[in-house]
C-alpha positions in Angstrom: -15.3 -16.9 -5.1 -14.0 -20.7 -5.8 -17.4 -23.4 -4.6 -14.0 -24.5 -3.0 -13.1 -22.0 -1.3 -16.7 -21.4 0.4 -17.1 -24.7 1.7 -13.2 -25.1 3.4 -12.7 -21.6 4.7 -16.4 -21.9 6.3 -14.4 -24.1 8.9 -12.0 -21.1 9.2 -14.3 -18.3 9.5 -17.4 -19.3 11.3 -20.4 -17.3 10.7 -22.7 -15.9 13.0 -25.8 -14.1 11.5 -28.1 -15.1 14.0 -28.6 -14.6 17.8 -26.3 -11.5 17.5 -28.5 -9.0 19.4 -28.0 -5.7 20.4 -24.7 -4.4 19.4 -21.4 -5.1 22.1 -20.4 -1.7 23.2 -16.3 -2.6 20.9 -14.3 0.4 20.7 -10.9 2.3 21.9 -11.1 1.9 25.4 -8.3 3.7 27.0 -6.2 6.4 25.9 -1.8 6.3 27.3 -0.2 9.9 26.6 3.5 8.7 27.3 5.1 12.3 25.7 3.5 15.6 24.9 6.4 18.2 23.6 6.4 21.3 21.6 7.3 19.8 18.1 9.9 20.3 16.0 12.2 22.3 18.0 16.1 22.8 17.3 18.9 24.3 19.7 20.1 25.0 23.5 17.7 26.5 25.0 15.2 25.0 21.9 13.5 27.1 19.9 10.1 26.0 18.3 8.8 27.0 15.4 5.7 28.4 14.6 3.9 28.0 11.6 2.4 31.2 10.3 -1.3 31.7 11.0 -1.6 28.6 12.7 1.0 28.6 15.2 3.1 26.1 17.0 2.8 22.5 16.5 3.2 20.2 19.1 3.9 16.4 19.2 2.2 13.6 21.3 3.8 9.5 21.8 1.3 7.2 23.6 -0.9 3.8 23.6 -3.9 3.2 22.5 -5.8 0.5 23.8 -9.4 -1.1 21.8 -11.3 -4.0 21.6 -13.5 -5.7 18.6 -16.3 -7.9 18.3 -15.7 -11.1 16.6 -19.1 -11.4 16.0 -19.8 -7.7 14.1 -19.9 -8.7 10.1 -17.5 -6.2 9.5 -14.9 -8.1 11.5 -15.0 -11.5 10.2 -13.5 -10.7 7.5 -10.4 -10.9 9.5 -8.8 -14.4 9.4 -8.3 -16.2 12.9 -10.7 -13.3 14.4 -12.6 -16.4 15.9 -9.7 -18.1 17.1 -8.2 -15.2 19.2 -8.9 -15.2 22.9 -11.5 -12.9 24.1 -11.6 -10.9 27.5 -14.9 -11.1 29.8 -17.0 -9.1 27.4 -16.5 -11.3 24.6 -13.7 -8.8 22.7 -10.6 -9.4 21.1 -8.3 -6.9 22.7 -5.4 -5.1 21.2 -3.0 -1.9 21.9 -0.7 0.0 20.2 1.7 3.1 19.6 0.5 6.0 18.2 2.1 9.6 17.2 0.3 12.8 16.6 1.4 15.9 15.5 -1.1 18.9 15.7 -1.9 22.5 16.3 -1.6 23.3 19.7 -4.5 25.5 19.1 -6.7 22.7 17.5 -9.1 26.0 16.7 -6.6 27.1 13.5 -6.1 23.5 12.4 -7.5 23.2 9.2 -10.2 20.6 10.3 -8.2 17.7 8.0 -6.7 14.8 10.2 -4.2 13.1 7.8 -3.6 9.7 9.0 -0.2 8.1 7.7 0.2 4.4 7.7 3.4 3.9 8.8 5.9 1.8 6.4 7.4 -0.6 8.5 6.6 1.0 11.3 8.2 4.6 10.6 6.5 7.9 10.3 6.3 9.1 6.6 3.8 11.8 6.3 6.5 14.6 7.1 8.3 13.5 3.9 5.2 15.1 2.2 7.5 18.6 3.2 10.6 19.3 1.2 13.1 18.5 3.6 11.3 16.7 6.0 11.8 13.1 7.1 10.9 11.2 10.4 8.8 11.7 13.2 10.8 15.2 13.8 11.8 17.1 10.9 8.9 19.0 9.1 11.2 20.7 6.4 9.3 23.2 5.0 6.1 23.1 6.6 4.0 22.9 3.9 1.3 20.6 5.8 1.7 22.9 9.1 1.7 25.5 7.6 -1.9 24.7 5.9 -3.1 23.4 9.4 -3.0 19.9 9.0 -3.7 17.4 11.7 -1.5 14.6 11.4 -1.6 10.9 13.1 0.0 7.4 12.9 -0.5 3.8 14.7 1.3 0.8 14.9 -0.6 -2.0 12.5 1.6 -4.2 11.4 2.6 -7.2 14.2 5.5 -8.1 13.0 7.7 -5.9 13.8 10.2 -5.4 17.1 11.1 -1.8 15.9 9.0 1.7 15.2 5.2 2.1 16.1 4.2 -1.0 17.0 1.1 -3.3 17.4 0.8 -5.8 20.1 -1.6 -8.5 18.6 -3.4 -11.9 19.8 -1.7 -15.2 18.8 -4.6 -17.5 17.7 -4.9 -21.0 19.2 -7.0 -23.7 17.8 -10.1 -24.1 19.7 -8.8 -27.0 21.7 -6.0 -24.4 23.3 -3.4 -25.9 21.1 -0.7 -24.3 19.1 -1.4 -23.7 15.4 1.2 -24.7 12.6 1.3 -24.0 9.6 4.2 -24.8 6.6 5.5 -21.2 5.7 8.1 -20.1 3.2 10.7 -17.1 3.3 13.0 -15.3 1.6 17.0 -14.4 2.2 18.4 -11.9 -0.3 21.4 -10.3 0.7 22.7 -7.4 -0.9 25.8 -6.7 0.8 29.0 -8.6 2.7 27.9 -12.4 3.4 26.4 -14.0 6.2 25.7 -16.7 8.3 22.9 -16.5 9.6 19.6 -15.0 8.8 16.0 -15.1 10.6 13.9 -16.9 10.0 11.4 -14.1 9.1 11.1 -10.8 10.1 11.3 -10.4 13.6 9.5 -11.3 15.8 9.9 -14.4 13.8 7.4 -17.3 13.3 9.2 -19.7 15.1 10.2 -23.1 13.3 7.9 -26.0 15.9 11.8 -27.6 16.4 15.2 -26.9 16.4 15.6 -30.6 14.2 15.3 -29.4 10.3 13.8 -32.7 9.4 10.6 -32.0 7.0 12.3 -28.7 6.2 14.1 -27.6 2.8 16.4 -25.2 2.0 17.1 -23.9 -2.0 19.1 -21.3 -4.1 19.3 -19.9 -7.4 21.0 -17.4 -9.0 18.4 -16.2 -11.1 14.6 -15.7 -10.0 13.1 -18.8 -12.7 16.0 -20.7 -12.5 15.2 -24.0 -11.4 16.1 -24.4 -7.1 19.3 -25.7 -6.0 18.2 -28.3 -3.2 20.8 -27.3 0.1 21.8 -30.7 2.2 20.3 -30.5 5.6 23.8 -31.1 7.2 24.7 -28.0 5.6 22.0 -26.1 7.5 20.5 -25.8 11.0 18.2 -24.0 13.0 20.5 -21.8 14.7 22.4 -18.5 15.4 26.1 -19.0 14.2 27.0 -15.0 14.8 29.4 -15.9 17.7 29.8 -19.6 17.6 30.3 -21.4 14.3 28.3 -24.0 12.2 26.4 -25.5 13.8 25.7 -23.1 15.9 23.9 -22.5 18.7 20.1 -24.0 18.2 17.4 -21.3 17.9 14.0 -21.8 16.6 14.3 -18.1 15.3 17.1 -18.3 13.4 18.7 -20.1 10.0 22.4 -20.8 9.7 24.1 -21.6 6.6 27.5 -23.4 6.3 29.6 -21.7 4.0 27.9 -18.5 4.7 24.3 -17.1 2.8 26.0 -14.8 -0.6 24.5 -11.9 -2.1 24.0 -14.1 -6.0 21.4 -16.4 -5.0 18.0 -16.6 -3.8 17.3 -18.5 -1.0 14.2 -20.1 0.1 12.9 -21.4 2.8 10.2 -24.4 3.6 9.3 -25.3 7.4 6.7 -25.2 9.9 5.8 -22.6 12.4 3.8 -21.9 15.3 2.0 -19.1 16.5 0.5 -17.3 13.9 -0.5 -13.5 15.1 -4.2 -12.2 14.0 -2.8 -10.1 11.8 -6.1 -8.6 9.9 -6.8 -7.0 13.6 -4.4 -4.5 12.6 -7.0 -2.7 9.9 -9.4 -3.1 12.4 -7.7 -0.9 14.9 -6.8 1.4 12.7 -10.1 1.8 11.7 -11.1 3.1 14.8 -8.1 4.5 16.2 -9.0 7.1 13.4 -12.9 7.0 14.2 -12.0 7.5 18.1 -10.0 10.9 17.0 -12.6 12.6 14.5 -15.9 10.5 16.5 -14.8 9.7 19.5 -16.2 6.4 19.3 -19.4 7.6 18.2 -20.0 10.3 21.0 -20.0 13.0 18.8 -22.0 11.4 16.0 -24.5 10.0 18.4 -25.1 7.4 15.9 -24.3 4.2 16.7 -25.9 0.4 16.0 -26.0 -1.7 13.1 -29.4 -3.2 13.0 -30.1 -4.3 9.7 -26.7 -4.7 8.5 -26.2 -8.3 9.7 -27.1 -10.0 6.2 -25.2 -11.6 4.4 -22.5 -9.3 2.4 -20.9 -11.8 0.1 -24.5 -12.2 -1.4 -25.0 -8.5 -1.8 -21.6 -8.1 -3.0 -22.1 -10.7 -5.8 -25.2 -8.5 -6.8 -23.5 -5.1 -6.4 -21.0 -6.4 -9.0 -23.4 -6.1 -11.9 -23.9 -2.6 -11.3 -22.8 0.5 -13.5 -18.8 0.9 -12.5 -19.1 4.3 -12.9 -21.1 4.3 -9.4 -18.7 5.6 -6.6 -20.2 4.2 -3.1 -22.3 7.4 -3.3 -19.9 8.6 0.0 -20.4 11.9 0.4 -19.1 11.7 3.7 -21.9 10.2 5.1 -21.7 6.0 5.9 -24.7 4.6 7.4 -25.5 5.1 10.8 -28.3 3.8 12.7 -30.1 5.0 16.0 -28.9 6.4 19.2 -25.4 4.9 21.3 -25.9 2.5 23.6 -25.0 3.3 27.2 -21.3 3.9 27.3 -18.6 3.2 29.5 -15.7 5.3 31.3 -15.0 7.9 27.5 -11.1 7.8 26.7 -10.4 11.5 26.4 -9.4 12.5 22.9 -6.2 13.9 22.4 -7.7 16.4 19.9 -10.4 17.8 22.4 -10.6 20.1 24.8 -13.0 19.4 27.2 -16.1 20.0 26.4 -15.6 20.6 22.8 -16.3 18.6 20.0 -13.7 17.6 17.9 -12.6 19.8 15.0 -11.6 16.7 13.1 -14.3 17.3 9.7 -12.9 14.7 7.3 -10.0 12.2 7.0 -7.6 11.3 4.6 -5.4 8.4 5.0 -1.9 8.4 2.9 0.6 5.5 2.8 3.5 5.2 0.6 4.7 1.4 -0.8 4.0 -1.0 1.8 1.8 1.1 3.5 0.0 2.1 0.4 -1.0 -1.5 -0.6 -2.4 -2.2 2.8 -4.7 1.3 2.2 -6.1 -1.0 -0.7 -6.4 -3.8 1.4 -8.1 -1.9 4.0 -10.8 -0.6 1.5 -11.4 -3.7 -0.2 -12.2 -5.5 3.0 -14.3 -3.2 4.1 -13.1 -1.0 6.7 -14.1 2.2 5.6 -17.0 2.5 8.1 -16.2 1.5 11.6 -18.6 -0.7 14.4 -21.2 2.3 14.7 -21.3 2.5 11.1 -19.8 5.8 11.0 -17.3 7.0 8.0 -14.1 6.7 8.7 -12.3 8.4 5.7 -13.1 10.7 2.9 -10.6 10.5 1.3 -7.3 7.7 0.3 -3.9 8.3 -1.1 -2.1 4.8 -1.9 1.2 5.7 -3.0 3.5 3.6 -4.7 0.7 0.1 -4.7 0.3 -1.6 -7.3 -0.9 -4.3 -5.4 -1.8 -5.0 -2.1 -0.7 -7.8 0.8 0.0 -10.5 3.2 -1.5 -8.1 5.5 -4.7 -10.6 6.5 -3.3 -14.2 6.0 -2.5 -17.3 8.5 1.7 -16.8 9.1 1.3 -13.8 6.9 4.5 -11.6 6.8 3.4 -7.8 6.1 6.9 -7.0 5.6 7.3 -8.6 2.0 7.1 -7.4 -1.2 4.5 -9.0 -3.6 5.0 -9.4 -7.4 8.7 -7.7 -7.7 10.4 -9.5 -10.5 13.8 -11.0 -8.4 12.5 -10.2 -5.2 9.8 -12.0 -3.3 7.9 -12.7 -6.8 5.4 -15.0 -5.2 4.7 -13.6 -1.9 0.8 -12.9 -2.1 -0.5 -9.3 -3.1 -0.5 -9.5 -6.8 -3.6 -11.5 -6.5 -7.0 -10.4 -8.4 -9.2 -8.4 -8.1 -5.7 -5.5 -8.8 -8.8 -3.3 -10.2 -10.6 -0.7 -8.6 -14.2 -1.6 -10.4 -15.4 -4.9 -11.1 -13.6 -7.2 -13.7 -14.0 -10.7 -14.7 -10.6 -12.4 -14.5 -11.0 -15.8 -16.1 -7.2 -17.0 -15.2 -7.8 -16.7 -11.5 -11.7 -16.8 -11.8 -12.7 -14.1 -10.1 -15.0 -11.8 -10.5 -14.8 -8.2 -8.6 -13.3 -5.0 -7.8 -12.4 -3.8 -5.1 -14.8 -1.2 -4.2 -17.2 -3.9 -4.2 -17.8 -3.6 0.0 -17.9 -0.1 0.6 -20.4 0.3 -2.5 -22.8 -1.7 -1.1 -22.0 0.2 2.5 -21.9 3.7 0.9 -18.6 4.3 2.5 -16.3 4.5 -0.4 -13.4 7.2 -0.4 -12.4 9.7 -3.0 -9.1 7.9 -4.2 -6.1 9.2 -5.7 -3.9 6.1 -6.5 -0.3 7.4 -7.1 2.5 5.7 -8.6 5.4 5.5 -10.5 7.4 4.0 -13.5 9.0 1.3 -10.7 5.2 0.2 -9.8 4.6 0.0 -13.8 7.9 -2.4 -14.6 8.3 -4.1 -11.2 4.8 -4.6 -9.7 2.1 -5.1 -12.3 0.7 -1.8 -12.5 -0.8 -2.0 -15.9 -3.1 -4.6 -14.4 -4.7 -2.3 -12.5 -6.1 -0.5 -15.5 -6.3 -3.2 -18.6 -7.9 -6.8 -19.0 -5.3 -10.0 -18.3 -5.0 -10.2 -22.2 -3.4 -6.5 -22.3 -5.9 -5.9 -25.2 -8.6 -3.9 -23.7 -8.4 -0.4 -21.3 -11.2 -0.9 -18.0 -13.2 1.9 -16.9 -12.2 3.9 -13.6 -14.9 4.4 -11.1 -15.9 7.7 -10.9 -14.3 8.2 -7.3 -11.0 7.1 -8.5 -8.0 9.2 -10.3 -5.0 7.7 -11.3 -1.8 9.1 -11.9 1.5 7.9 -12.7 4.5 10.7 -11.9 6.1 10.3 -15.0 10.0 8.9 -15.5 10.1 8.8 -11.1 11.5 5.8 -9.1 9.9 3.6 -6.3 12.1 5.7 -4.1 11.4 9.3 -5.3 14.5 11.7 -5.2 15.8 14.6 -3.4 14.3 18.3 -5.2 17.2 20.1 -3.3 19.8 17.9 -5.1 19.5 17.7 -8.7 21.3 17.5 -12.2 24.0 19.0 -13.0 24.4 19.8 -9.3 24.5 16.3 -8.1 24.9 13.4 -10.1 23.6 10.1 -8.3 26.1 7.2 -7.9 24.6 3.2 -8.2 23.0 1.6 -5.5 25.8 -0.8 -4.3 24.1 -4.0 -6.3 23.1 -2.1 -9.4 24.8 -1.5 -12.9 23.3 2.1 -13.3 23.0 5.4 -11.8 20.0 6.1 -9.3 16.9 8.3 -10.8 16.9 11.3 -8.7 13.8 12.5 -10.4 11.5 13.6 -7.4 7.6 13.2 -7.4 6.9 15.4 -4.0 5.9 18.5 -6.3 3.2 16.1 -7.7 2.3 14.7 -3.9 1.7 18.1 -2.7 -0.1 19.8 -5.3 -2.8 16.4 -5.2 -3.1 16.5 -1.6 -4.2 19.7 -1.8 -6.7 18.8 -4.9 -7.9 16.2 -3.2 -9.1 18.3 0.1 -10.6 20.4 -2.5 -12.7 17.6 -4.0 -13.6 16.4 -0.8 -14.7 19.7 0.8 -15.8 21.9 -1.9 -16.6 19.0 -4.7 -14.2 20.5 -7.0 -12.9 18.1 -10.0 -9.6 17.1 -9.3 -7.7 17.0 -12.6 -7.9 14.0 -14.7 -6.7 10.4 -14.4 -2.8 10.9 -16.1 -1.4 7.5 -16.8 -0.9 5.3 -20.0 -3.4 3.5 -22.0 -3.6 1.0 -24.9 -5.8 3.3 -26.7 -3.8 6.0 -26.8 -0.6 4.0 -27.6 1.3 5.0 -25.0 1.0 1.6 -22.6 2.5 -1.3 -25.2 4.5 -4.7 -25.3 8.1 -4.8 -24.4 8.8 -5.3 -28.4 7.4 -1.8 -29.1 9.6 -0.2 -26.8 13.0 0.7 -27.8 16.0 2.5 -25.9 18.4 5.2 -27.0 21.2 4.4 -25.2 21.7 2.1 -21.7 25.1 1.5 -20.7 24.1 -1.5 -18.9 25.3 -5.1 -20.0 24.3 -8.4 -19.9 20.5 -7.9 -19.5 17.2 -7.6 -21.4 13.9 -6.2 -20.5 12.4 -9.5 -20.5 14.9 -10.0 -17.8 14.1 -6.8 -15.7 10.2 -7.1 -16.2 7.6 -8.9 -13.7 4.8 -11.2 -15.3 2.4 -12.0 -13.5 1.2 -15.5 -12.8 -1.6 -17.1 -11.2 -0.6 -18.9 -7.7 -2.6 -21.8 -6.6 -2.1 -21.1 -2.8 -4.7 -24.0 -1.9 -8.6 -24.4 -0.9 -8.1 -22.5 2.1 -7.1 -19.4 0.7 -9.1 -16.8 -0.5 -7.6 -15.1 -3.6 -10.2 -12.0 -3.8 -9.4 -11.0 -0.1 -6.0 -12.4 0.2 -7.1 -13.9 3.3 -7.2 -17.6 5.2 -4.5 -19.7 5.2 -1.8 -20.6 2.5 -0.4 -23.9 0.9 3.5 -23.6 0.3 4.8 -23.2 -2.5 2.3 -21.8 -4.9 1.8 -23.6 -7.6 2.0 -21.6 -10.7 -1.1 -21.8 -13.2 -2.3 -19.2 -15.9 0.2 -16.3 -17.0 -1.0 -12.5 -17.5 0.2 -10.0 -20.2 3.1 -7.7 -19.9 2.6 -4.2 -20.9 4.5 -1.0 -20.1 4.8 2.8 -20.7 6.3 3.7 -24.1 8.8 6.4 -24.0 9.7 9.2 -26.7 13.3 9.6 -28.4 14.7 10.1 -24.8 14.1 6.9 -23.4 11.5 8.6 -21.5 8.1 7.5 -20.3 5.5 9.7 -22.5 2.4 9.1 -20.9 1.2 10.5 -17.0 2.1 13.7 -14.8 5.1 14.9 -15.8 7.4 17.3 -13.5 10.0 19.7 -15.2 12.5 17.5 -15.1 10.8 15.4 -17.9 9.2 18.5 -19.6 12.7 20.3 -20.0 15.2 17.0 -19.7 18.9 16.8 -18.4 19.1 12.8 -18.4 16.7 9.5 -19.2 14.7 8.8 -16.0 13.9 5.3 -15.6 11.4 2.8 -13.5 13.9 0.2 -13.6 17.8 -0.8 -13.2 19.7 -3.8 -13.7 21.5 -6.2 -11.1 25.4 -6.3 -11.5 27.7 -9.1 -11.4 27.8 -11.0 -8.1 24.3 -10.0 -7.2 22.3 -12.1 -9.8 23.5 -10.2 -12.8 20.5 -9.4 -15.5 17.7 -9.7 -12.5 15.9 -6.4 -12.0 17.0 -4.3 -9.1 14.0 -4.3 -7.3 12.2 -1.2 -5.9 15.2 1.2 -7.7 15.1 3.2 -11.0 18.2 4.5 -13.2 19.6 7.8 -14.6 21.4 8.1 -18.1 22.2 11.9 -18.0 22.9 13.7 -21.2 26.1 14.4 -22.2 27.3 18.0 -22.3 28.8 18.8 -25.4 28.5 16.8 -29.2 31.6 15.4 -29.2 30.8 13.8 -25.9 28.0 12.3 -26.6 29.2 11.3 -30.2 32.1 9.2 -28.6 30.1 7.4 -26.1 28.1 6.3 -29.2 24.9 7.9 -27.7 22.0 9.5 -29.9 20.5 11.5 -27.3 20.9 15.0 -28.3 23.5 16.7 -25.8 22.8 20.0 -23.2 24.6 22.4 -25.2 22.5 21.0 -28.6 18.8 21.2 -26.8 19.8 24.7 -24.5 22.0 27.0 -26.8 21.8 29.5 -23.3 21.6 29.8 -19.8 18.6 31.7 -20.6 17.1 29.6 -22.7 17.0 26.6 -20.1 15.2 28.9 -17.5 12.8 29.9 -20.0 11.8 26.1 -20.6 11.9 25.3 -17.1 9.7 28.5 -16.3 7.2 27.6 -18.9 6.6 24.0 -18.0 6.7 25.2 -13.8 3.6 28.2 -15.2 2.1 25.6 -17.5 2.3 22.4 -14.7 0.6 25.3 -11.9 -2.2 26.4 -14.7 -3.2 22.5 -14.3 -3.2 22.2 -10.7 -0.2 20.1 -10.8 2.1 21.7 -8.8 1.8 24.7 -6.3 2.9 28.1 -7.0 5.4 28.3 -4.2 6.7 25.0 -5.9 6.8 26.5 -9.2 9.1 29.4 -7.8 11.3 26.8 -5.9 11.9 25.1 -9.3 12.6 28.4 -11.3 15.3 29.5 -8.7 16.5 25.9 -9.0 16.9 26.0 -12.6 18.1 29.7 -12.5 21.0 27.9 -10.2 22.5 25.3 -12.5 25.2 25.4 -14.7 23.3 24.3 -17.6 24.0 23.9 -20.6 
């Protein structure tokens, strides 16, 4: 950590060591069941599924209401925790939405809560079924079917939509407001507008409806230089019904001339109000702890005597040891003597009276957004709640590259960090982006970000997912070489990484494929979107994971590229068959990343405190990214049939089109090249790719490869068997060649 750092964020984050005492009785304190319905059910009258041996599912919409203690060292890690007011015990109070779906015989469940962090405050954990989406479709079954228990909770304050969180605003100790200068970010990718704002809402509000002080820029390009825009052409106001000015609005922007989908714009002006945003990993925390623990009561270990020293000391010594070490969580945590007296017990949802919970273990997924703020929530420390109790065996951060603005003064959760037109300096990229410790010299810092929970003994089994998008768009080769790109790190023991091979950000539909259904552009894109699913891959690790966590069986090896295998290389070692894209380069599509000076008050290991705007741009890191075979596709990680018996090129990456900031990368998407049919096809498009009919002379000889790779993918625990027959009858389906 920066000397000045330590001595200006001290101010921010007081701490108390001493005179703490006996431990404050913090916890979920009540318990709202708004909605309790048999889940899942279709028709007039409804009929409810059941899912074989375990039954019916049922579904259950309420509040959750908890408290923290500001003085606990596990929760000053949150920025502003000392700032937010506190109710007659001392306790920063909170409350939020949650959703469970579970057996409604809890005595068949399979013992496994899986607790999805909701992206953007929707429910993604059915998505984990083939056909399921929402908070009310569970496709297939698959995770009913093998009894899971599933949960959610708002976390993330600012949003006005979904599961929410309903946070404290902090206030200098004086009463006064806080302001802070904040920046945002107006992309549009459809019809123009005229007004945007000002961040997501509920928006930080600007301190004045006068945009004095404040600046407005475009560009076309993400390192073009900014366009300054006049003040007169700009106001703080809502010009949907009346037009520029407008009517004033401390939430809103308004552009004369209308905001266009080619440029950039950025924002510069100050706010008021910040929310305490880090509370949000601090209710989850024991939002999951209250449903497998119930807070502590069925432990009976609670207390933290002892733990009270000071952890950035024993972190700085942990990070000498042997990276190989994995916490040592064996679903244990520390725990220290007997509960204190307890008040009024919130009854748990997953109880019957009398009964302890069946809840055995916990594994939390979350998918993009959600995913990085799993890695934030481990780095910090929030693996072991207030009694010291576990509160996860295992993780599954899907899709993160990086982590957040999840635990930052103004932070805006809602951003993407690191994308290469999109957002680029939003924070999130920000070292450590390892899993064990590694000495950054750029940004000067030296960790990993299991450093907390190994000194704790409350690290997770991890399976850290990802795809080619999170490879060419967010930095992923960072997470697993030095800044130089010349050297492969060592994985902790407790870690596997995978990377589904030749996938998108977005994943793709299994139920509609090549040659069945060929994908159209995203509206702002030059090529077609990769339909190349992953969910095979999910299911078949969720399931290895359980295994490793409950029977300590190895779950198959890390699959991703490495230097020393050659397939993780500079852009110039990469070469392309055939794009029919224009008016790019790779350069062009690629994020580098950059070291941001975000000021003395900002803490880059945590990504915490309180940012200077804009960044200024220091020390640049090395771009390196999967090499592909004579395809064009990615060689190296988990592949699915689709890239073990082809029918297109299945990219990370596609390229803006003209009138959206042509040559920029579209952010978050991936492309399809499918083969041509025939020779003469291919021939006159100029393309090199052998054709279908050239690579399967038969119908039979198609299902053959596709039945081979399905056997060979299920002898390697990479996909299920029922998955393996799903993709045989698939392939026995298309009109290939």
């Amino acid at each position: 950590m920066r000397p000045a750092f330590r001595a200006a964020f001290a101010v921010l984050l007081p701490i108390a060591l001493a005179g703490i005492g006996e431990p404050a009785e913090a916890r979920i304190t009540k318990i709202q069941i708004n909605s309790r319905a048999p889940a899942f059910c279709t028709g007039t009258p409804p009929v409810c599924p059941s899912f074989g041996a375990v039954g019916q599912y049922e579904t259950l919409r309420g509040v959750a209401f908890g408290e923290v203690d500001p003085n606990d060292p596990l929760n000053r890690v949150i920025t502003d925790i000392k700032l937010a007011p506190r109710n007659a015990r001392g306790m920063v109070e909170y409350n939020m939405d949650f959703w469970i779906n579970k057996p409604v015989d809890m005595t068949r469940a399979n013992g496994t809560l899986l607790h999805d962090v909701p992206n953007r405050g929707n429910v993604r954990s059915l998505e984990l079924n083939v056909g399921g989406a929402g908070d009310g479709n569970a496709g297939d079954g698959l995770l009913q079917r093998q009894g899971y228990t599933l949960s959610d909770n708002g976390w993330e304050g600012d949003l006005s939509t979904g599961l929410q969180i309903r946070l404290p605003i902090a206030r200098n100790r004086d009463g006064s407001e806080i302001t802070n200068r904040i920046r945002t970010e107006y992309i549009l990718n459809g019809a123009p507008e005229s007004t945007q704002d000002l961040s997501t809402p509920p928006a930080y509000e600007s301190v004045s409806t006068s945009n004095a002080g404040a600046t407005l820029t475009r560009r076309v390009h993400q390192d073009d230089a900014r366009e300054p825009i006049a003040n007169s052409d700009w106001a703080f106001a809502d010009c949907s019904a009346v037009p520029f000015p407008g009517v004033p609005s401390t939430k809103k922007i308004c552009l004369k001339g209308n905001f266009d989908s080619n440029h950039i714009y950025e924002l510069l002006y100050t706010a008021k109000n910040p929310m305490v945003l880090g509370l949000g990993f601090a209710a989850t925390r024991d939002f999951i702890s209250f449903l497998r623990n119930s807070n502590g009561a069925s432990t009976g270990k609670c207390g933290r005597k002892g733990d009270d020293d000071d952890d950035d000391g024993d972190r700085r010594r942990s990070r000498d040891g042997d990276d190989d070490d994995d916490g040592g969580s064996q679903g244990h945590g520390r725990r220290h003597g007997p509960c204190p007296a307890a008040g009024p017990m919130p009854e748990n949802p997953l109880e019957d009276p009398g009964v302890r919970s069946p809840i055995r273990n916990a594994i939390i997924y979350g998918s993009s957004q959600s995913g990085r703020w799993i890695r934030t929530f481990i780095q910090l420390g929030f693996n072991q709640d207030e009694n010291r109790n576990l509160v996860l065996e295992g993780a599954i951060p899907h899709k993160a590259s990086n982590r957040g603005a999840f635990n930052v003064r103004f932070g805006q959760p809602d951003r993407l960090s690191g994308t290469q037109h999109t957002e680029r300096q939003f924070p999130g990229a920000e070292s450590p982006q390892t899993w064990g410790v590694y000495n950054d010299k750029i940004s000067d810092v030296k960790a990993g970000q299991l450093d907390r929970c190994r000194k704790t003994d409350s690290c997770p089994k991890i399976f850290h997912t990802n795809t080619d998008t999170e490879y060419w768009q967010a930095l992923m080769a960072l997470n697993t070489t030095d800044s130089d790109g010349r050297r492969d790190l060592k994985i902790p023991k407790n870690v596997r990484i995978y990377l589904y091979a030749g996938t998108r950000h977005g994943g793709g539909d299994v139920r509609a494929q090549l040659p069945t259904v060929v994908p159209a552009p995203p509206g702002n894109c030059q090529l077609r979107t990769n339909s190349n699913p992953f969910i095979h891959g999910q299911r078949a690790l969720l399931a290895a994971l359980r295994d490793w966590i409950i029977h300590g069986t190895e779950p198959p090896p890390s699959l991703y590229p490495t230097l020393d295998s050659g397939t993780l290389v500079p852009l110039s070692g990469i070469h392309y068959p055939y794009i029919p894209a224009v008016n790019f380069t790779l350069a062009g599509i690629t994020t580098q990343k950059f070291y941001l000076d975000r000021g003395p008050l900002f803490n880059v290991e945590d990504i915490s405190g309180v940012m200077r705007e804009p960044p200024i741009k220091r020390g640049a890191y090395s771009v390196r990214q999967p090499q592909v075979d004579a395809d064009g596709n990615t060689i190296a990680g988990l592949p699915n049939t689709n890239m073990l018996v082809p029918l297109a090129t299945y990219l990370g990456w596609n390229v803006r089109k003209a009138g959206f900031s042509e040559g920029d990368s579209c952010d978050l998407t991936g492309a399809l090249v499918p083969f041509f049919r025939t020779l003469a096809e291919r021939q006159a498009a100029g393309d090199p790719r052998p054709s279908l009919q050239e690579r399967y002379p038969t119908h039979a000889n198609y299902v053959a490869k596709v039945t081979a790779a399905a056997n060979s993918l299920v002898a390697r625990r990479l996909l299920l068997p029922e998955d393996a027959a799903f993709l045989i009858n698939a392939a026995n389906a298309a009109a290939v060649p």
